[in-house]
C-alpha atoms as an extended CHARMM CRD file, in Angstrom:
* protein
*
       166  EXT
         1         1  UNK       CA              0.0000000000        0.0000000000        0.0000000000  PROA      1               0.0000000000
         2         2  UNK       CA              2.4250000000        2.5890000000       -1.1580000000  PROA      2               0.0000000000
         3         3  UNK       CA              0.0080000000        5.0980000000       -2.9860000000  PROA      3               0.0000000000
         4         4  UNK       CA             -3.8940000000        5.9930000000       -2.4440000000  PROA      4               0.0000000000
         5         5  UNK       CA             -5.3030000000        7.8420000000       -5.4960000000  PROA      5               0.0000000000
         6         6  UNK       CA             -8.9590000000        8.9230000000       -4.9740000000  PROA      6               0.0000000000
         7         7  UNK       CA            -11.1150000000       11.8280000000       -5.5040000000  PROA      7               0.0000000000
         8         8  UNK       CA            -11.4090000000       14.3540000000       -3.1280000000  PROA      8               0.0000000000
         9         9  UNK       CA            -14.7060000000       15.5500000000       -0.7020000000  PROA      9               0.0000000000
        10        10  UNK       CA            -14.3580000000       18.2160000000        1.3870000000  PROA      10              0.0000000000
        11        11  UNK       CA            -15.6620000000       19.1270000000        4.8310000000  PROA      11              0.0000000000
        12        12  UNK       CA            -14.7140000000       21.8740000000        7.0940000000  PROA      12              0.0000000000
        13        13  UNK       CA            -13.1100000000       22.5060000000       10.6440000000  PROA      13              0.0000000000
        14        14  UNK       CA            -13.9290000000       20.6420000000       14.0690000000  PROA      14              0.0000000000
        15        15  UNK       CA            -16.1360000000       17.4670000000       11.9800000000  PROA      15              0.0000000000
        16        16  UNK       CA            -16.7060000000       15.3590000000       15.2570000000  PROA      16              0.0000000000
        17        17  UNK       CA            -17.7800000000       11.8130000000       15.7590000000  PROA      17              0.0000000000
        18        18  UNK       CA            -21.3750000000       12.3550000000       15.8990000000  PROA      18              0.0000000000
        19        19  UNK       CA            -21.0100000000       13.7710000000       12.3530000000  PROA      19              0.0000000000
        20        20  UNK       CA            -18.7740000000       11.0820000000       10.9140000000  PROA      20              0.0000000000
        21        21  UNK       CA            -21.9180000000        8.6270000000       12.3120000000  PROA      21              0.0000000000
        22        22  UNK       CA            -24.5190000000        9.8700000000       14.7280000000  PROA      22              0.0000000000
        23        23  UNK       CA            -25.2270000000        8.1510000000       17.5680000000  PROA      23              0.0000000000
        24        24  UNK       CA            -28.4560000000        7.2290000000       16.3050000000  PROA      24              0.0000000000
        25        25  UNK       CA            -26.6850000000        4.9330000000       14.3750000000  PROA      25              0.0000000000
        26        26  UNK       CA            -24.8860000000        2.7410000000       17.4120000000  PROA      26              0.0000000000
        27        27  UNK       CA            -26.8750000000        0.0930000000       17.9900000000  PROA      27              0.0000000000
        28        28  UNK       CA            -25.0520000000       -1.8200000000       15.0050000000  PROA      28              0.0000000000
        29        29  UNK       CA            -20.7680000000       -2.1470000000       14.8750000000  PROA      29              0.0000000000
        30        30  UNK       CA            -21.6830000000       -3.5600000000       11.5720000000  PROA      30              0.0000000000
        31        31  UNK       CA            -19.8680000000       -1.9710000000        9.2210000000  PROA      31              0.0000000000
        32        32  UNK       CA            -21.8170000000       -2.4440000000        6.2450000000  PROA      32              0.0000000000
        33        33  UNK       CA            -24.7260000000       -0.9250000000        8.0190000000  PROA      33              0.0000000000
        34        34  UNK       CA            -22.7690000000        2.1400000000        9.6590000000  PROA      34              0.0000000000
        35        35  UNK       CA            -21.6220000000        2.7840000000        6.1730000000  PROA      35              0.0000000000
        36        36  UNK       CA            -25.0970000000        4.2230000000        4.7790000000  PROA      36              0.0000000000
        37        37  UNK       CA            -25.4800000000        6.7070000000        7.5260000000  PROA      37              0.0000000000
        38        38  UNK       CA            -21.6530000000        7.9540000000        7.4230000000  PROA      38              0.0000000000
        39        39  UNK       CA            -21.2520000000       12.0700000000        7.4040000000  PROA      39              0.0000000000
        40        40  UNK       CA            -25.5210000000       12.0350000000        7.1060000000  PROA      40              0.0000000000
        41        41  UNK       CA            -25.2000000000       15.0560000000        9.5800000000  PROA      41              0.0000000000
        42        42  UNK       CA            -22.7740000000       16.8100000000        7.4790000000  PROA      42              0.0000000000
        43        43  UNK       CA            -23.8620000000       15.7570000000        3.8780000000  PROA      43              0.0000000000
        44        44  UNK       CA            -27.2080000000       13.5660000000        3.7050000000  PROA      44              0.0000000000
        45        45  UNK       CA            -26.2620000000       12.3520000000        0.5760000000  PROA      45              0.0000000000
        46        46  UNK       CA            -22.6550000000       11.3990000000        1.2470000000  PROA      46              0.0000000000
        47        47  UNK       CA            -23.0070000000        7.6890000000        1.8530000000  PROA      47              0.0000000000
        48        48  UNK       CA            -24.8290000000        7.2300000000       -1.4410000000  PROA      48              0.0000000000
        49        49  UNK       CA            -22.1950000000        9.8210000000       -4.0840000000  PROA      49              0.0000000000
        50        50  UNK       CA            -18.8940000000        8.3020000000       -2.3790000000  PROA      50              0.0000000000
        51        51  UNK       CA            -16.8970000000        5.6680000000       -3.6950000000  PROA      51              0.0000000000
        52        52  UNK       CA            -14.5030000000        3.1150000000       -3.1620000000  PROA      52              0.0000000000
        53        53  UNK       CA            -10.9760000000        4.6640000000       -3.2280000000  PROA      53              0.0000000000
        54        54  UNK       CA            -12.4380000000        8.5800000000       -3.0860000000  PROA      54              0.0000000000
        55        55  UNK       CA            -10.7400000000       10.9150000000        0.1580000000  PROA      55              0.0000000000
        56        56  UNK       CA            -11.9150000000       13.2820000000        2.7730000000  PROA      56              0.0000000000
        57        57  UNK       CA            -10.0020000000       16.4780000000        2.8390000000  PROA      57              0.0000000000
        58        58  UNK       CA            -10.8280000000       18.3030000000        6.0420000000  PROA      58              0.0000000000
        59        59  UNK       CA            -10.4250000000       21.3000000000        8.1810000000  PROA      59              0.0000000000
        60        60  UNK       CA             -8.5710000000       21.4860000000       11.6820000000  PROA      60              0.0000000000
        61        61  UNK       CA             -9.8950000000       19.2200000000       14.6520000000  PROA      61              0.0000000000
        62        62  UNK       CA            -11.1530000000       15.8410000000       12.5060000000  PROA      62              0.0000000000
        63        63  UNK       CA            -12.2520000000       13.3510000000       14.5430000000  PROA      63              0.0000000000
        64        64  UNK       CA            -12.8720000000       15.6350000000       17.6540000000  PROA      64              0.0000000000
        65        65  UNK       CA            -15.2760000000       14.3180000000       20.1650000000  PROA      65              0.0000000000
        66        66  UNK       CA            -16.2270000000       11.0450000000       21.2070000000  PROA      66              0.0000000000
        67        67  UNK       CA            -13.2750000000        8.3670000000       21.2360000000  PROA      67              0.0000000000
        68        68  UNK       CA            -15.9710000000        6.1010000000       19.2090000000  PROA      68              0.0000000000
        69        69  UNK       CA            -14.1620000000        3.9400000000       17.3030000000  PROA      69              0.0000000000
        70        70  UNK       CA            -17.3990000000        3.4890000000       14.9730000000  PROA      70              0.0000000000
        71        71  UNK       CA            -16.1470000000        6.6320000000       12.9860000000  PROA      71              0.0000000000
        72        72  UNK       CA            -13.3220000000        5.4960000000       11.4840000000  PROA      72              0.0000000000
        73        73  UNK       CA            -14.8000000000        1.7810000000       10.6870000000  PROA      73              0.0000000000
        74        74  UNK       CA            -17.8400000000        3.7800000000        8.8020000000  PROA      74              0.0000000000
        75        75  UNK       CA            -15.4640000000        6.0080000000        6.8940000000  PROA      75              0.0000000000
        76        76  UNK       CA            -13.7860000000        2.4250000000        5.8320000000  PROA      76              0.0000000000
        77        77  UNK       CA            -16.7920000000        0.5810000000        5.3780000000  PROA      77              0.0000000000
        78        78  UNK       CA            -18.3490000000        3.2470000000        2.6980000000  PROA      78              0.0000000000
        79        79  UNK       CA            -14.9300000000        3.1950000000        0.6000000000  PROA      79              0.0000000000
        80        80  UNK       CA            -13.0170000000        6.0990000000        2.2230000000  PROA      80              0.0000000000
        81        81  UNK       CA             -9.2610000000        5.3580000000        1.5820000000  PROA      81              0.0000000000
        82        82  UNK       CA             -8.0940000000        8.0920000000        3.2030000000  PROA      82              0.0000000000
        83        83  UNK       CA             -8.5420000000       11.4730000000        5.7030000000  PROA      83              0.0000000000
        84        84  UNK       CA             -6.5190000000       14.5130000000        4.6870000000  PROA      84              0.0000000000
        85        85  UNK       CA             -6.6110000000       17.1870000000        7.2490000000  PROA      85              0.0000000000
        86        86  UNK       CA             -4.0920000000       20.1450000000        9.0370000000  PROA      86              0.0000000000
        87        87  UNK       CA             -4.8880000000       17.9080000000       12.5200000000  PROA      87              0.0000000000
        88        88  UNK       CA             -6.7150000000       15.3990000000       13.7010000000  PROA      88              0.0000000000
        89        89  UNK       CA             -8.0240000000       14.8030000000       17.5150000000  PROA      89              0.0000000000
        90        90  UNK       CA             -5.7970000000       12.0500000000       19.1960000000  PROA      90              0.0000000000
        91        91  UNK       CA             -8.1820000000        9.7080000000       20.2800000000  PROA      91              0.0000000000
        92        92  UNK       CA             -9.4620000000        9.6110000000       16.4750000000  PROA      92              0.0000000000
        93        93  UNK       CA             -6.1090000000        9.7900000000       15.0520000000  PROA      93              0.0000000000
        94        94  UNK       CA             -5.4090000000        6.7240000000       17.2140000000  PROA      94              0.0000000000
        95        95  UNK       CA             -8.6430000000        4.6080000000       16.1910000000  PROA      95              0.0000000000
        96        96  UNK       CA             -8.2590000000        5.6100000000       12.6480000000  PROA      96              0.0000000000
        97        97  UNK       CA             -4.5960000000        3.0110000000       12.5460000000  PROA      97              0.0000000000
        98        98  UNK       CA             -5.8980000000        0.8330000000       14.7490000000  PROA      98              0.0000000000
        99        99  UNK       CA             -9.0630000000        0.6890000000       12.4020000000  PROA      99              0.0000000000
       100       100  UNK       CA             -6.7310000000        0.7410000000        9.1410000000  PROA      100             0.0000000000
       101       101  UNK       CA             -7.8040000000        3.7430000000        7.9670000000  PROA      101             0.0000000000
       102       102  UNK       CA             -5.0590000000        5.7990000000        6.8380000000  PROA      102             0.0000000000
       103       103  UNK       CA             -4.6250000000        9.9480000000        8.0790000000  PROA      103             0.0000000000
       104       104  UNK       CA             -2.3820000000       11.9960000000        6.5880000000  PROA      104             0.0000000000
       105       105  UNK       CA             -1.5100000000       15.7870000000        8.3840000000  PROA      105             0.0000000000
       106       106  UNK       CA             -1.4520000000       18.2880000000        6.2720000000  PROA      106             0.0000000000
       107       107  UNK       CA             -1.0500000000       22.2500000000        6.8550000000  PROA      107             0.0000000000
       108       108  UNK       CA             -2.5100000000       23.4940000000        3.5190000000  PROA      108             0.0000000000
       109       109  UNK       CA             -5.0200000000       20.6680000000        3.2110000000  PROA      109             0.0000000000
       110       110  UNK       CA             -7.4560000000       23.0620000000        2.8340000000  PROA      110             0.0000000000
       111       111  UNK       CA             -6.1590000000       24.2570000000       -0.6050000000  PROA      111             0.0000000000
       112       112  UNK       CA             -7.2830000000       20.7020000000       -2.0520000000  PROA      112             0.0000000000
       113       113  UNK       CA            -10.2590000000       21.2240000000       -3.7330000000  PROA      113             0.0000000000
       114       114  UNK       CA            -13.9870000000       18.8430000000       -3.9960000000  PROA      114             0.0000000000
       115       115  UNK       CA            -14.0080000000       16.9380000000       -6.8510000000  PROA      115             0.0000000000
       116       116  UNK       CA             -9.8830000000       17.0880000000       -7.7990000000  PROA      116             0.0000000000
       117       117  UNK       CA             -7.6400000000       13.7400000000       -7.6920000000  PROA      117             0.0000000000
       118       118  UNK       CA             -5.1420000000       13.1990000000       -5.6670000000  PROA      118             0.0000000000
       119       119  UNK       CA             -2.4670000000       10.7990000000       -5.2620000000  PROA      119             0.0000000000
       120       120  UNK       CA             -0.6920000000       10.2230000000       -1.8410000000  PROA      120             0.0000000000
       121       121  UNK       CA              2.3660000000        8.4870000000       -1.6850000000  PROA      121             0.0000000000
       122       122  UNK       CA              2.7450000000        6.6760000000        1.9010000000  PROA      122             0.0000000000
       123       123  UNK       CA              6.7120000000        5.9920000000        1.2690000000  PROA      123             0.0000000000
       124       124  UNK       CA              7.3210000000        9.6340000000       -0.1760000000  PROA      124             0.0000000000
       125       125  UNK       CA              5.5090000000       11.5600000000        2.7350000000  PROA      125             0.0000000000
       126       126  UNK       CA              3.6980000000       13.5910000000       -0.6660000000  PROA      126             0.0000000000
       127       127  UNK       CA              0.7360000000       14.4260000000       -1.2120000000  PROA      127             0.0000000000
       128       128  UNK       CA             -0.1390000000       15.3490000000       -5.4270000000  PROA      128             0.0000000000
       129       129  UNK       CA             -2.9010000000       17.4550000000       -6.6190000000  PROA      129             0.0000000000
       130       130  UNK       CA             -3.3890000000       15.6390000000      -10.2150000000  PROA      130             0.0000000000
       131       131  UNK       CA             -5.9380000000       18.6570000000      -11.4810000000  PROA      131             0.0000000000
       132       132  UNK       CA             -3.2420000000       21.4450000000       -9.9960000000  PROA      132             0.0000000000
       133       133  UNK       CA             -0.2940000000       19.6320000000      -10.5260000000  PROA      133             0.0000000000
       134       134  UNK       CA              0.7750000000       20.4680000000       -7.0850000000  PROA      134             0.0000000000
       135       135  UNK       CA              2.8570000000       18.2230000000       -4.1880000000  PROA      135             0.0000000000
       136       136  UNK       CA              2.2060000000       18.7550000000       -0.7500000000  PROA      136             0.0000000000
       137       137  UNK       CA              4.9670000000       16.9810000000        2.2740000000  PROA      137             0.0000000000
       138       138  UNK       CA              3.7210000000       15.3270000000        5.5470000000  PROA      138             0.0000000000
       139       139  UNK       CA              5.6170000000       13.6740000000        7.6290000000  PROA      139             0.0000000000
       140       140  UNK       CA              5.5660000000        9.8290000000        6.0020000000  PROA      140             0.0000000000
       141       141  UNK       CA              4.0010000000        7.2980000000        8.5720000000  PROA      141             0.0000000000
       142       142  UNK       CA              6.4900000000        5.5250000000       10.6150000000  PROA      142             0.0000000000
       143       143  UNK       CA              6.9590000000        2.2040000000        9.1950000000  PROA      143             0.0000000000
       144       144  UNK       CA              4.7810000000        0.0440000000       12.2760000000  PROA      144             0.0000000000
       145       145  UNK       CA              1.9190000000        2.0890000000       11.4120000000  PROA      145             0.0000000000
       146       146  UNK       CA              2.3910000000        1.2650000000        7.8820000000  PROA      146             0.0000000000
       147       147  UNK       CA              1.9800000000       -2.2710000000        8.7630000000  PROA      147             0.0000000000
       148       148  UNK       CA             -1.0210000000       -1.1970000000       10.7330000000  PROA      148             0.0000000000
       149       149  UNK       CA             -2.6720000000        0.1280000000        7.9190000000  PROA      149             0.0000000000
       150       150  UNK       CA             -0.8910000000       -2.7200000000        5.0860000000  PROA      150             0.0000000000
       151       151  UNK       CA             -2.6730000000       -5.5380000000        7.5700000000  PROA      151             0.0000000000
       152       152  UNK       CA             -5.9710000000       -3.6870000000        7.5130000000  PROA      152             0.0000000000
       153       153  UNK       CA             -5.7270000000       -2.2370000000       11.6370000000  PROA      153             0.0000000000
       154       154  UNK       CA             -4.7230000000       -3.2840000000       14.3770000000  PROA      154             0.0000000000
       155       155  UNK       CA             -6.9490000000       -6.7340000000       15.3310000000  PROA      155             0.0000000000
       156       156  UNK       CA             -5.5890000000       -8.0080000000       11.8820000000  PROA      156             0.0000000000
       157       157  UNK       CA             -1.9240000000       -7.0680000000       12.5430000000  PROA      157             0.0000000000
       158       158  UNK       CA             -2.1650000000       -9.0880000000       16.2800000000  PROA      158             0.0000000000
       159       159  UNK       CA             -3.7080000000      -12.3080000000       14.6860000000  PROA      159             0.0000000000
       160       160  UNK       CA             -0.4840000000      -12.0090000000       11.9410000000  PROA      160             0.0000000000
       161       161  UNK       CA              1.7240000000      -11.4970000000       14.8270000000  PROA      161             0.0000000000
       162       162  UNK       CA              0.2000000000      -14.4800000000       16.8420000000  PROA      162             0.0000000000
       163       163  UNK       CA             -0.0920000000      -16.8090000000       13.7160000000  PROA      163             0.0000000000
       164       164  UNK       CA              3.4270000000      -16.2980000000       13.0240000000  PROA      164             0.0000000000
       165       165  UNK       CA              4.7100000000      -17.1390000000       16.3090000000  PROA      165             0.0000000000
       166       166  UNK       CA              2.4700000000      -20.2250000000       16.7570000000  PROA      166             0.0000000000
């Protein structure tokens, strides 16, 4: 999992947990059924226009709120492949690997526009804007998170680990 291309949806600053999926919705861990109510709050229609591979670019503060770790696994289960934002809240920023849902920091995230491609480039610590042509840094994930995210979170990493030393 070296690059994540996807189109881009944007939301703004301070998108908390009860936006990502209310808690209406948390009767169910099911993935598959927290997916059709994901950013409802935010965007009604959001569950139903995104698609596999596309990415959130955010404001500050993603993820504030509640340390539910339902938000990530809905942004996941509707096809999210990625969160691009200047800073996430700790507790999300947390769930999101252990969840293997990839987060990327970025300062001028706001610049990326709805609708453009982008390409980012886990290895590289870039970010490219395909429509502008222009290539953002991050800091690159440190490489056990990688294999956080390459195993698909944290559960799936453990039962590698414990398989391997059986």
């Amino acid at each position: 999992m070296n690059k994540i291309t996807g189109k881009v949806w944007n939301f703004g600053d301070n998108i908390d947990t009860d936006l990502i999926i209310a808690a209406r919705y948390l009767n169910s861990s099911d993935p598959h059924h927290l997916a059709q109510f994901v950013m409802e709050d935010a965007d009604p229609q959001f569950a139903k226009k995104v698609q596999p591979g596309d990415i959130i670019v955010a404001g500050e503060n993603f993820g504030c709120g509640s340390s539910r770790e339902h938000a990530p696994i809905a942004l996941k289960a509707a096809g999210v492949a990625a969160v691009i934002a200047p800073s996430f809240a700790r507790i999300f920023y947390r769930n999101a690997f252990n969840m293997g849902l990839p987060i990327f920091e970025l300062g001028d995230a706001k610049e990326i526009k709805e609708g453009e491609l982008v390409s980012v480039d886990l290895d590289g610590g870039t970010i490219e804007n395909i429509d502008t042509n222009k290539t953002y840094n991050f800091t690159p994930i440190p490489p056990f998170m990688q294999e956080l995210l390459a195993d698909g979170g944290l559960m799936n990493f453990a039962k590698k680990e414990a398989n391997g030393k059986l």
